[in-house]
N, C-alpha and C positions, 0 to 999 in steps of 0.2 A: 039642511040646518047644521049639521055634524060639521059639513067641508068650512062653513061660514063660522064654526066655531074654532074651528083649528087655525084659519089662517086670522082669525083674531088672538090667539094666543101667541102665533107667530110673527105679530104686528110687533104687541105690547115687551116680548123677551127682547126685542131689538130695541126697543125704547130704553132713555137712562132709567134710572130706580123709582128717580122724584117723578118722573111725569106716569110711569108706573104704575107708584100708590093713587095718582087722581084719578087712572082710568078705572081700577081695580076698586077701589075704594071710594065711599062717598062723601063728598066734601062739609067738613066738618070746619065752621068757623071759628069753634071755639078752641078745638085743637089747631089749628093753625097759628093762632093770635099765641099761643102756651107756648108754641113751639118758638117763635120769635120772641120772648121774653125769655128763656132761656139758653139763646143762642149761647153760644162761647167762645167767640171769633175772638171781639175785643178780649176779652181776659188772656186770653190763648196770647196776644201778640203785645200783650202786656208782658207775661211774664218772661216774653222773650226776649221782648226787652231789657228786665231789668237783666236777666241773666247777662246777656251781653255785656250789660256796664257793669255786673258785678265782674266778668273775666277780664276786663278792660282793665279796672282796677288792679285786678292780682296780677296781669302784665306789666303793668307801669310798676307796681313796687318791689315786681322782682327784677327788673330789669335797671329801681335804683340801689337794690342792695347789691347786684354785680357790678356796677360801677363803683360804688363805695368800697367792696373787695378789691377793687381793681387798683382803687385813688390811696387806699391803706397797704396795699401790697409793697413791700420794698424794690428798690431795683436789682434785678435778676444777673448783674454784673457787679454794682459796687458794694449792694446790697448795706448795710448800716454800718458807721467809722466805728469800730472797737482799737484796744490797747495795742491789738496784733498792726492792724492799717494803716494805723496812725503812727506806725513805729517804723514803718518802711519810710527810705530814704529816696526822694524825689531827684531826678538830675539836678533840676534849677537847686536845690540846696546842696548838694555836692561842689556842685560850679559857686555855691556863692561864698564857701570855706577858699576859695583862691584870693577873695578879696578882704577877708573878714579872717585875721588873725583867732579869732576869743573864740572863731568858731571848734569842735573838733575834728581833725584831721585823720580823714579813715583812710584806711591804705587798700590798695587794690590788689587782683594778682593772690587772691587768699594767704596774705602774708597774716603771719600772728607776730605777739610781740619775740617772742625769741627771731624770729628771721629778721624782722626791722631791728633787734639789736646789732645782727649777725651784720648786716650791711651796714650799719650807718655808727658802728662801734669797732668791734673787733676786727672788721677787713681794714679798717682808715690805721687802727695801730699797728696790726702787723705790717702795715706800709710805711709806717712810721719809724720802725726798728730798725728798716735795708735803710743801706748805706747810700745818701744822696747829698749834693752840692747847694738844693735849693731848701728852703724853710720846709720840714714836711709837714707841721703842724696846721698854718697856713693853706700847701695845697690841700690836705687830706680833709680839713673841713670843709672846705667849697664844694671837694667830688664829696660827702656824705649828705651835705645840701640838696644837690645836685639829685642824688637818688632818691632821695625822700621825694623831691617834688616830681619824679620820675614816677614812683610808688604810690605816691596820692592821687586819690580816686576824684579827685577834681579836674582831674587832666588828663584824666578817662573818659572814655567816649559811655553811649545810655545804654548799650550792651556789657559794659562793666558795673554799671549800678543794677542793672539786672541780677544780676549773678551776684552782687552783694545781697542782695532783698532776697536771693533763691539760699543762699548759707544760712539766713537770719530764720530764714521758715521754716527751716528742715534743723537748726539746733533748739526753737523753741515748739514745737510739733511733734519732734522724737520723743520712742516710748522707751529705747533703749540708748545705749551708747551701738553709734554706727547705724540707726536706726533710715534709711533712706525709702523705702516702700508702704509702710504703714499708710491703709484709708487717709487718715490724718495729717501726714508727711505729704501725701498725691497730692490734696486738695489744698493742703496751702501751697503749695508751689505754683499747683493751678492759679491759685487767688491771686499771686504773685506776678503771674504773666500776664493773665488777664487785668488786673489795672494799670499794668503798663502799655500794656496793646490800649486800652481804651483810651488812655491820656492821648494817644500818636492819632488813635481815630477821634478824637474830640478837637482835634487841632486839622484834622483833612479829611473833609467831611467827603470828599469822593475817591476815596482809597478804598474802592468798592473790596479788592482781594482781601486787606487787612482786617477789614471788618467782617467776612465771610470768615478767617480767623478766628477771631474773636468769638462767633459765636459757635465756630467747632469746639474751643475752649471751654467755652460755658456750660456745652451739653456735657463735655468727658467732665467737667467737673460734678456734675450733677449725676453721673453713672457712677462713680466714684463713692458720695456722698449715699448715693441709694443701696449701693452693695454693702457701705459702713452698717446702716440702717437693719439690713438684714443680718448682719453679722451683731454687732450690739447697740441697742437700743441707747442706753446711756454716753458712752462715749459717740453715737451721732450726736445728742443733742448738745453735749458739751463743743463739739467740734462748730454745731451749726452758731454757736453763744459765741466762743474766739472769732469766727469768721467774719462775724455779722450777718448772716445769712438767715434766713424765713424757710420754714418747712415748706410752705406753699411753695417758695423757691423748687423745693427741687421735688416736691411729687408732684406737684401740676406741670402742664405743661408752659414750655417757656417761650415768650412773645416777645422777640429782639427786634 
C-alpha cells in the first residue's frame, strides 16, 4: 500500500499544476464557474493594447516634432542673409559694373584711394613734365584709363572678388586695428569662402572634391564658433546674429 502510494505521488508531481489540483483536490463546480468569471486574460490584453497605441502615439509626435526642428532649422552653410552677407560682392555684379557706368567701381589688387590716385594722377603728370614731341596730356590720359580698367575688379577673375569679400570681413569683424586671428575675424572669413564655394557647387552639382571642401569648411567653422563660445558667451552670440547663423547650427551635429 506504502509502494502504491509513493509511485502515485510520483505520477501526480510529473503532472502540470491544473490537472494536479483535480487529482488532489475534489471537484468543486462552484469554484470552478468563480474561477472562469474572474479570469483576466481579456483585460490583461486589453490593457496591452491600449498601452501600445498609447506608445504608438508618443512615437508619432516625437518623431513630428524632430521633423518640425529639422523643417525650422536654418541652413548649416548659408544659414539666414544678415547686413554682413548681403554686403559681400557676387562675381556676376562685379562683371556687371563693366557695362553699367552708375555702377561703383571697385578696384582690385588691395589698392586704397591714395594708390589709385598714385597711378592714375601723379605718375600721368610727372610724365607730363619730361620733355616730348607728342601731346602728353592726350597720351597720359589714355595710359591712366588704361590702368584704372586694368585695376577694376570687373576684370578680375572670382578669386579676386574672393579676396575682396575676405578684406571686407576681417575690417568689419576686427576687434582691434591689425586685428586678423580673433574667433570672430576666423569665422567670417570662413563664412566668406564658404558661400563662395557653395555658389561654384550650386552651379556643378558633381564636383564631388569641391563639395567635400565645402563641408570641411563648415565643420572648421563650427570648431571655431564653439571654442568662441567657451571663451565668451556674449560675443558668440553676437558673432552667431552678424553671421546669420543658429546655435543649433553649431552644437548639433551637422548634416551636409
Amino acid at each position: 500500500m506504502q509502494v502504491l502510494f509513493r509511485c502515485k505521488r510520483l505520477l501526480v508531481s510529473s503532472l502540470s499544476s491544473s490537472f494536479r489540483r483535480c487529482l488532489l483536490a475534489p471537484a468543486d463546480t462552484a469554484v470552478i464557474a468563480q474561477r472562469r468569471d474572474l479570469h483576466t486574460t481579456s483585460y490583461l490584453l486589453k490593457n496591452k493594447k491600449k498601452s501600445r497605441d498609447i506608445k504608438r502615439k508618443h512615437l508619432a509626435q516625437k518623431a513630428t516634432r524632430a521633423a518640425e526642428e529639422v523643417a525650422s532649422r536654418p541652413s548649416p552653410i548659408v544659414g539666414i542673409p544678415t547686413e554682413f552677407t548681403r554686403s559681400l560682392l557676387r562675381p556676376a555684379q562685379a562683371y556687371q559694373a563693366a557695362v553699367d557706368p552708375n555702377l561703383p567701381q571697385i578696384k582690385t589688387f588691395n589698392l586704397d584711394e591714395k594708390d589709385e590716385k598714385f597711378l592714375t594722377e601723379v605718375v600721368p603728370q610727372a610724365a607730363i613734365d619730361l620733355p616730348t614731341t607728342v601731346n602728353p596730356y592726350v597720351t597720359e590720359a589714355e595710359k591712366a584709363e588704361t590702368v584704372q580698367k586694368i585695376v577694376s575688379l570687373h576684370n578680375a577673375n572670382a578669386h579676386a572678388v574672393l579676396i575682396h569679400n575676405v578684406k571686407r570681413a576681417v575690417e568689419q569683424f576686427a576687434r582691434f586695428e591689425g586685428d586678423t586671428g580673433t574667433p570672430e575675424v576666423q569665422a567670417a572669413v570662413w563664412t566668406v569662402r564658404i558661400l563662395n564655394l557653395y555658389e561654384h557647387a550650386k552651379n556643378n552639382h558633381k564636383d564631388h572634391d569641391n563639395f567635400r571642401s565645402l563641408r570641411k569648411m563648415v565643420h572648421n567653422r563650427q570648431s571655431i564658433l564653439r571654442y568662441l563660445k567657451k571663451k565668451d558667451l556674449e560675443r558668440y552670440y553676437t558673432c552667431l546674429k552678424r553671421l546669420g547663423l543658429d546655435s543649433r547650427v553649431v552644437e548639433k551635429e551637422i548634416v551636409i
